[in-house]
C-alpha positions as protocol buffer text, in pm:
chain_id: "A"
residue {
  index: 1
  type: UNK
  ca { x: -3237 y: 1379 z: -1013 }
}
residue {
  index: 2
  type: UNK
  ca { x: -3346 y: 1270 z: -661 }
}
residue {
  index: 3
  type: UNK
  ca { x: -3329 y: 1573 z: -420 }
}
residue {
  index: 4
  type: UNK
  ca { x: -3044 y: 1461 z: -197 }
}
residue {
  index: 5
  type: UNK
  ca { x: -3249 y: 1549 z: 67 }
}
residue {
  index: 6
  type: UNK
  ca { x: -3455 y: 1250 z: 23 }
}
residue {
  index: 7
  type: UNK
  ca { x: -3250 y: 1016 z: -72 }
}
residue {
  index: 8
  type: UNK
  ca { x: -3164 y: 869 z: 267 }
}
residue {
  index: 9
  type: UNK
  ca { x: -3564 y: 822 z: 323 }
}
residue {
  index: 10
  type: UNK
  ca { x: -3623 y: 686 z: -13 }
}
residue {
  index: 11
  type: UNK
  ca { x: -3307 y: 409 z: 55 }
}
residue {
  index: 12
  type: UNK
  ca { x: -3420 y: 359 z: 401 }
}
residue {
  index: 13
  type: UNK
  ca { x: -3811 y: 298 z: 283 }
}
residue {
  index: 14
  type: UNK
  ca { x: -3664 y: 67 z: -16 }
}
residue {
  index: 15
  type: UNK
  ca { x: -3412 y: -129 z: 250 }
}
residue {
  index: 16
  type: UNK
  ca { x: -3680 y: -195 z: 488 }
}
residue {
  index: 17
  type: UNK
  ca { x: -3990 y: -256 z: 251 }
}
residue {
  index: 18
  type: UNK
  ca { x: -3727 y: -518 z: 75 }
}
residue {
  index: 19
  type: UNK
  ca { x: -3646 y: -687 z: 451 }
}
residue {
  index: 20
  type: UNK
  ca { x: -4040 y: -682 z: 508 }
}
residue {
  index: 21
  type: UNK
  ca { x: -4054 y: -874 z: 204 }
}
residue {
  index: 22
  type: UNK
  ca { x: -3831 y: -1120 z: 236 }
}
residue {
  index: 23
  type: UNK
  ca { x: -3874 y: -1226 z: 623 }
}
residue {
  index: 24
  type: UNK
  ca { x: -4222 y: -1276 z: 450 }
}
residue {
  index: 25
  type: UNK
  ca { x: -4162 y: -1463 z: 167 }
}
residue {
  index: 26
  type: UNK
  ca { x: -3952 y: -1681 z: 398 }
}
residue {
  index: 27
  type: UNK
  ca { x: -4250 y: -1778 z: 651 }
}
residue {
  index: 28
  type: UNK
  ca { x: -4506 y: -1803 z: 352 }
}
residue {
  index: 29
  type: UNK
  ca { x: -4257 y: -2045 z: 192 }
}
residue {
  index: 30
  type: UNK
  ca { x: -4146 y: -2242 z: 480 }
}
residue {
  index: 31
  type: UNK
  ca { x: -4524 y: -2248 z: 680 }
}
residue {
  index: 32
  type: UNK
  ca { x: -4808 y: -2104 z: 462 }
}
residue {
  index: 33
  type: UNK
  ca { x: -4811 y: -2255 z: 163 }
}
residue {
  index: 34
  type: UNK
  ca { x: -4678 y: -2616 z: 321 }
}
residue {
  index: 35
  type: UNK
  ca { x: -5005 y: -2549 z: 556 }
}
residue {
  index: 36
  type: UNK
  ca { x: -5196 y: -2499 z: 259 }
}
residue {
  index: 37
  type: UNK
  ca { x: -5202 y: -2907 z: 196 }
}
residue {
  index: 38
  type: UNK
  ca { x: -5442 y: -2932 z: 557 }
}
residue {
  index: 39
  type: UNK
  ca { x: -5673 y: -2721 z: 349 }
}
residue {
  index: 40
  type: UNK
  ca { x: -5698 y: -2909 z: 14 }
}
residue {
  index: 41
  type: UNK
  ca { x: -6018 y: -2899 z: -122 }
}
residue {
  index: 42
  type: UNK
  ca { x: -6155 y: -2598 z: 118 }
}
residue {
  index: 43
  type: UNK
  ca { x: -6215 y: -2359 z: -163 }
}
residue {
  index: 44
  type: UNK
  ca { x: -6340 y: -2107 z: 130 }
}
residue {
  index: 45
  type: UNK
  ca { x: -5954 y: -2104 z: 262 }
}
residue {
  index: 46
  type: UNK
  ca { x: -5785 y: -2016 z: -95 }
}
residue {
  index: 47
  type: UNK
  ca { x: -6061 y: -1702 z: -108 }
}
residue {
  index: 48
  type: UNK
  ca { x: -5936 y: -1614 z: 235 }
}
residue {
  index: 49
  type: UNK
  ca { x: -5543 y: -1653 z: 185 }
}
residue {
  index: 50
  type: UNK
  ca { x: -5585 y: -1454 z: -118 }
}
residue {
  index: 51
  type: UNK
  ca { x: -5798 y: -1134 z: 8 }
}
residue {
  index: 52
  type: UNK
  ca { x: -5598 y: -1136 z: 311 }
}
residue {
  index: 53
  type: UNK
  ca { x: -5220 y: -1127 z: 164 }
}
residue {
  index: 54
  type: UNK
  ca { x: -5308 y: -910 z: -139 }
}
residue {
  index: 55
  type: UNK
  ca { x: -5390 y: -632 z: 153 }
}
residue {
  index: 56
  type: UNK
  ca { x: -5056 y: -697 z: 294 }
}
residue {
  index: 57
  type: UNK
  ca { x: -4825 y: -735 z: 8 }
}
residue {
  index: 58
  type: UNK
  ca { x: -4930 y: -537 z: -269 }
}
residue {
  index: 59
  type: UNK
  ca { x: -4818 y: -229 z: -48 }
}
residue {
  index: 60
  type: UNK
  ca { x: -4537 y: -316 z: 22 }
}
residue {
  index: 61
  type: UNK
  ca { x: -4402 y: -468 z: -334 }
}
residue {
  index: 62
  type: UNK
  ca { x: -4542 y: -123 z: -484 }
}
residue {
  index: 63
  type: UNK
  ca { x: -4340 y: 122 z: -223 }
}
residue {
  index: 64
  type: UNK
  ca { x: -4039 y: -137 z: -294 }
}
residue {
  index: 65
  type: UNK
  ca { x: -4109 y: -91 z: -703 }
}
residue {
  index: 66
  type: UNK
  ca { x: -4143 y: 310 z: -630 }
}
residue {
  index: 67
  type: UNK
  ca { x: -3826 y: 363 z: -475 }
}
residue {
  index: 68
  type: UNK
  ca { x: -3635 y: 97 z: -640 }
}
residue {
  index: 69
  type: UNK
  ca { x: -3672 y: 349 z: -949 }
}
residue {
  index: 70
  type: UNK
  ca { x: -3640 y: 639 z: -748 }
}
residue {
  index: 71
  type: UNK
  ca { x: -3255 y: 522 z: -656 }
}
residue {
  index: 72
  type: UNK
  ca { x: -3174 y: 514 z: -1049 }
}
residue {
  index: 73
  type: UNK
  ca { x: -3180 y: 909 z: -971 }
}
residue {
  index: 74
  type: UNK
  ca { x: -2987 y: 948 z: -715 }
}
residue {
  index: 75
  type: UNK
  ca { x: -2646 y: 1103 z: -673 }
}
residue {
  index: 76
  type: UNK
  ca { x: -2548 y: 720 z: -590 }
}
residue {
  index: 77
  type: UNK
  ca { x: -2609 y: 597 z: -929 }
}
residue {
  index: 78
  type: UNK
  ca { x: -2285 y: 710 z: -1050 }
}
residue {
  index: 79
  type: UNK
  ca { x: -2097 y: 516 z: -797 }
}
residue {
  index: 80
  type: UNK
  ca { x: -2313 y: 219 z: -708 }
}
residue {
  index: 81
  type: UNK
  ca { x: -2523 y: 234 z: -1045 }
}
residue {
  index: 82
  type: UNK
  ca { x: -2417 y: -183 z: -1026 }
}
residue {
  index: 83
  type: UNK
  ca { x: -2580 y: -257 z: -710 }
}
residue {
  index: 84
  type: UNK
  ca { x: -2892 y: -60 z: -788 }
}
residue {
  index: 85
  type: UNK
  ca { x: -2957 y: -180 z: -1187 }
}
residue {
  index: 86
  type: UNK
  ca { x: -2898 y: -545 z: -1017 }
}
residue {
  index: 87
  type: UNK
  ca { x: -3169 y: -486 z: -785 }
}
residue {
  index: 88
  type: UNK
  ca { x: -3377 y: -311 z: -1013 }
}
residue {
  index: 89
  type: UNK
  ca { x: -3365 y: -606 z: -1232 }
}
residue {
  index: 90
  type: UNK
  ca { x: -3410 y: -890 z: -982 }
}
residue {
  index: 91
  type: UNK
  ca { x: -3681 y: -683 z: -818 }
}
residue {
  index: 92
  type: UNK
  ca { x: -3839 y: -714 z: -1222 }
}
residue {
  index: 93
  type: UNK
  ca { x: -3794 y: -1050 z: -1193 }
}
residue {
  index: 94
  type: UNK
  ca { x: -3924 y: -1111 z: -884 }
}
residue {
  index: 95
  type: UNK
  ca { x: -4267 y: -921 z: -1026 }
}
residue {
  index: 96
  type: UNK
  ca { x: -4278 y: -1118 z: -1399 }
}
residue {
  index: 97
  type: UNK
  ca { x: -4280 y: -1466 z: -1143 }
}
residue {
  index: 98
  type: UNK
  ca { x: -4539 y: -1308 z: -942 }
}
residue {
  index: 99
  type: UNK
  ca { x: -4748 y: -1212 z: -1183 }
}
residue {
  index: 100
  type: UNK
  ca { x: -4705 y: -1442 z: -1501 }
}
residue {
  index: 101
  type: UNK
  ca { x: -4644 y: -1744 z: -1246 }
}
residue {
  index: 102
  type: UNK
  ca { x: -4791 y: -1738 z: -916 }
}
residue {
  index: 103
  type: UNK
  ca { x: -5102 y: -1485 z: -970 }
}
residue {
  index: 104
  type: UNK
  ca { x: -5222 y: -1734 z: -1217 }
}
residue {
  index: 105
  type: UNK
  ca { x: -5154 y: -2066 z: -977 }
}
residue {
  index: 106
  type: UNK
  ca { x: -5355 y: -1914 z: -747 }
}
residue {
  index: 107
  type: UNK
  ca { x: -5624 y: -1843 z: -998 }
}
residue {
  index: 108
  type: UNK
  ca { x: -5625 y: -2212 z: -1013 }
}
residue {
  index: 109
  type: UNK
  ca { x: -5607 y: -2276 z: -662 }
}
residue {
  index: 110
  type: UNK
  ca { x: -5938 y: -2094 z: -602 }
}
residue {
  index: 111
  type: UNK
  ca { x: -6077 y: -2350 z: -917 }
}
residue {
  index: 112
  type: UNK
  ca { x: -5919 y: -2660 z: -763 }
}
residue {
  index: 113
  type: UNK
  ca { x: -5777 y: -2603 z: -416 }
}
residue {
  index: 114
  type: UNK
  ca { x: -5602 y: -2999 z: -489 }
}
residue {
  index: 115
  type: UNK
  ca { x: -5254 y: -3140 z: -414 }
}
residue {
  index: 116
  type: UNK
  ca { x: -5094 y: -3097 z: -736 }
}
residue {
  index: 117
  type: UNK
  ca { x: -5182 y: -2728 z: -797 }
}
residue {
  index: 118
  type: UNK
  ca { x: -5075 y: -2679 z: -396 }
}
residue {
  index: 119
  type: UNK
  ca { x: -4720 y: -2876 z: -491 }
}
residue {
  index: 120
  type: UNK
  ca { x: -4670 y: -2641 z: -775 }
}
residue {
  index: 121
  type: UNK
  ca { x: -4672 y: -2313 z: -545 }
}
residue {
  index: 122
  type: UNK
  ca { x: -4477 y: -2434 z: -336 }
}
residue {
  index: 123
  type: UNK
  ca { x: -4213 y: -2525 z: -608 }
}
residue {
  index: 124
  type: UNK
  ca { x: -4238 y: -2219 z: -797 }
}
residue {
  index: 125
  type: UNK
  ca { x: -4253 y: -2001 z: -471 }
}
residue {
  index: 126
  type: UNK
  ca { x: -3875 y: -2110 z: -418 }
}
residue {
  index: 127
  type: UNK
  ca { x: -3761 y: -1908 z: -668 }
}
residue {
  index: 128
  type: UNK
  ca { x: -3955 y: -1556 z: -562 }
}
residue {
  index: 129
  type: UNK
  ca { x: -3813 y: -1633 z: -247 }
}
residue {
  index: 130
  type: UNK
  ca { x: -3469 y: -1644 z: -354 }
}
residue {
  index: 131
  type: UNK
  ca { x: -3509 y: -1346 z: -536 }
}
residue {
  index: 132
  type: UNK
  ca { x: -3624 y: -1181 z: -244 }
}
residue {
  index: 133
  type: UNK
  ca { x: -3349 y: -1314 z: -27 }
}
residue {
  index: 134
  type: UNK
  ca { x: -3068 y: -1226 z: -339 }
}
residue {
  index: 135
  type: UNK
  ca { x: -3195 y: -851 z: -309 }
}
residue {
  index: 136
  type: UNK
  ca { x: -3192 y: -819 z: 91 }
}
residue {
  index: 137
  type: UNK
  ca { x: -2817 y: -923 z: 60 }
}
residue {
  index: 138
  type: UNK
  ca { x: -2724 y: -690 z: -276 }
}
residue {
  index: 139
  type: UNK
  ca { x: -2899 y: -396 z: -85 }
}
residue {
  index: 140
  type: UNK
  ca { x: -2679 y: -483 z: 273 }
}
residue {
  index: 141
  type: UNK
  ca { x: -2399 y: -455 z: 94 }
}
residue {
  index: 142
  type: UNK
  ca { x: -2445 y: -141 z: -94 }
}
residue {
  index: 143
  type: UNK
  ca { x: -2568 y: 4 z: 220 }
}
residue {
  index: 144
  type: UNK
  ca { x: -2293 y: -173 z: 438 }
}
């Protein structure tokens, strides 16, 4: 069982690392990747966008992944044990479309930065992004 002493921090780290997230998933969706298409073909700019947003997200979705399981033992669980499986599992989700979807279109994007493989981020990206967005509005209201 989470301390109850921590639990507060550990809801208030999740809430916020979640927010982070999804303000960022947002402008990466809406203006990064879209930018991406001025870049076709520079292989040098793929390398870049990679190194440079691994260092920012992987943080951030590992503090979110953390205390997402640290909730399931809290004193909450028995009273909002819906709100926090649901994010649990979206929050899985979110990571099985990172990593079995996007991790490996970018793997291709350093290969051949080209339209098609660009389009296809973009597309897929829509759905992280709603995942992202789905959680920020579960946690406000288990928090509101």
């Amino acid at each position: 069982m989470l301390d109850p002493a921590y639990q507060h921090l550990v809801v208030q780290l999740h809430f916020y690392a979640t927010l982070f997230m999804t303000g960022l998933i947002w402008f990466v969706q809406v203006v990064h990747y879209p930018f991406l298409h001025y870049a076709e073909g520079n292989l040098d700019a793929a390398r870049f966008h990679q190194r440079r947003t691994g260092w920012v997200v992987i943080p951030v979705m590992v503090v979110e992944l953390v205390t997402a399981v640290l909730l399931l033992g809290s004193s909450w669980i028995a009273q909002y044990g819906d709100y926090l499986f649901i994010n649990l599992g979206l929050l899985l989700l979110t990571w099985a479309v990172t990593f079995l979807k996007m991790v490996p279109l970018h793997r291709r994007l350093l290969e051949h930065m080209d339209e098609s493989t660009i389009q296809m981020i973009v597309a897929t990206n829509w759905v992280r992004t709603i995942l992202w967005t789905v959680r920020s509005l579960v946690l406000m209201r288990f928090l509101g």
